[in-house]
N, C-alpha and C positions, 0 to 999 in steps of 0.2 A: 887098501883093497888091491887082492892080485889081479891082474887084467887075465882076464879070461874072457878065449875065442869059439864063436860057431861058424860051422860054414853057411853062407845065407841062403834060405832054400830055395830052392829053378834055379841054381848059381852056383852050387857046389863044386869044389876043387877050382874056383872063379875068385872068389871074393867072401871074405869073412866079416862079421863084425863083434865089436866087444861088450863088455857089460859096462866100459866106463865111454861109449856112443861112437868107439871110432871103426872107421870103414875101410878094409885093405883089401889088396890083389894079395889073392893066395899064392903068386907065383913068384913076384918083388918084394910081399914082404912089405910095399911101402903104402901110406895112409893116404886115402884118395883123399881131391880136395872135397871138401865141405860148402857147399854157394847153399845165399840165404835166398829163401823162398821169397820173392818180392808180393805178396799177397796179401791179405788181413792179417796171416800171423806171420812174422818171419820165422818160419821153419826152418832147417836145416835138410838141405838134400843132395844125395850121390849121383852121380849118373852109371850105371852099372851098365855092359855089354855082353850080348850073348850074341852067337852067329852072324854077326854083324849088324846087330838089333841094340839101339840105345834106349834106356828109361830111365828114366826119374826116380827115385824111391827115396821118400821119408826117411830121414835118420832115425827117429823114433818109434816107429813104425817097425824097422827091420828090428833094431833093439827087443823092442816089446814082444817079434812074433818068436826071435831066438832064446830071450829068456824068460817069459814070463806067461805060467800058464793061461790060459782063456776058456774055462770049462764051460760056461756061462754063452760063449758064441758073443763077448759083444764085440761093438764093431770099430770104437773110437779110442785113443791113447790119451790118456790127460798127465802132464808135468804138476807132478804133486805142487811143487813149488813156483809153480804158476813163470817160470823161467822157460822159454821154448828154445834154449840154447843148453840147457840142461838135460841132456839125451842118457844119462847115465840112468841103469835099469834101475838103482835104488830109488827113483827119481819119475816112474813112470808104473802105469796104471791102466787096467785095460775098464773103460766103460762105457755105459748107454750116453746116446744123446743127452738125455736130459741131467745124469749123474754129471756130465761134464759142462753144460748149461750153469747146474747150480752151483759148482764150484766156484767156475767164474763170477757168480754171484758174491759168494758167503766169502771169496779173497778177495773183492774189490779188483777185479782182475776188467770185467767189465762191470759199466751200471746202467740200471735200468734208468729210460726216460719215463719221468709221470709228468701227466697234463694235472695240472693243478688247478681247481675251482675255488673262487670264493663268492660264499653263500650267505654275505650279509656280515659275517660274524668272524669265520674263519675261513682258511685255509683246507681243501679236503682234497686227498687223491678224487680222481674223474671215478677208478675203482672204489673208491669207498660210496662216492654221491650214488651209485649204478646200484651198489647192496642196498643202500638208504631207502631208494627208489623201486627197488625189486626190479631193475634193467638189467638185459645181460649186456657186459661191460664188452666183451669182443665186438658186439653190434656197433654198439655207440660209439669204443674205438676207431673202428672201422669208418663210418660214415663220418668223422670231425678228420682225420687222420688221411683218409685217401678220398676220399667224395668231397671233402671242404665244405662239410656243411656245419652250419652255427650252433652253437651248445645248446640250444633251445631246440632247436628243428633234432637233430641226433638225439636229444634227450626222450622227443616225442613226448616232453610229458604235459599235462595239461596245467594251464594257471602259471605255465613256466617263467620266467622274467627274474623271476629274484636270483640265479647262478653267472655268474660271471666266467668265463674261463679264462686264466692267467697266463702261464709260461709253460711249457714242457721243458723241465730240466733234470739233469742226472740225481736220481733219491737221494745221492749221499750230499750233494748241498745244500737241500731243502730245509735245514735250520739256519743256515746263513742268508737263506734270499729275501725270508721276509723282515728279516732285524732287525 
């Protein structure tokens, strides 16, 4: 892949960057450093200067807005490969919140926690007892999860006694927990 440069936009004749994530001064020629975002994701970011003004800017982020259309107006960069040191445009992706939500999902990138019930028998997501039950599951979430109240009182439901609630753990071990 040939390395091909834009200049980065508010920056121009200042600083370019490439389609395989890297960031230069257009006037040395040489590649600024790259520091990792110390946050939930290790990012990659620049410090770029204008009239003696410093910012921060996303490595993938500038990538995405130099090559990679956005007709749609969305507003987040998702790393197809779920690699956030992978700044390369073949590599990045302009979506919604939630389009980037479920990725995370459907790679195993993050996992969801589910409270786990058991109701004499089995094993059931707290979301499945809540359909069973015709509850709405955010409510009930809510009130066991931030209010601390017991699966019975949060369930609200009447004749309640028989649901236990187990562990909250990541879906993808839930077949090795209760083996």
């Amino acid at each position: 892949m040939t390395e091909l440069w834009k200049p980065i936009k508010g920056y121009e004749g200042l600083y370019e960057v490439s389609i395989l994530g890297e960031v230069i001064s257009a006037k040395t020629r040489k590649n600024l450093k790259q520091t990792e975002h110390n946050g939930k994701q290790p990012y990659f970011y620049v410090t770029l200067s204008k009239q003696s003004k410093m910012k921060k800017w996303l490595v993938h982020r500038l990538v995405a807005e130099a090559f990679i259309p956005n007709p749609d107006n969305k507003k987040q960069v998702n790393h197809i490969d779920g690699d956030v040191h992978n700044n390369k445009v073949s590599n990045l992706e302009w979506v919604t919140n939630t389009e980037n939500t479920n990725h995370a999902y459907e790679n195993h990138l993050r996992t969801k926690k589910v409270i786990w019930i058991f109701d004499g028998k089995d094993y059931i997501p707290l979301r499945s007892l809540c359909e069973k039950l015709n509850l709405d599951y955010k409510k009930v979430h809510y009130r066991i999860k931030y209010l601390k109240w017991s699966l019975d009182k949060a369930l609200d439901y009447k004749g309640g006694g028989q649901y236990v609630m187990c562990k909250t753990i990541p879906s993808s071990t839930k077949r090795d927990w209760w083996n």
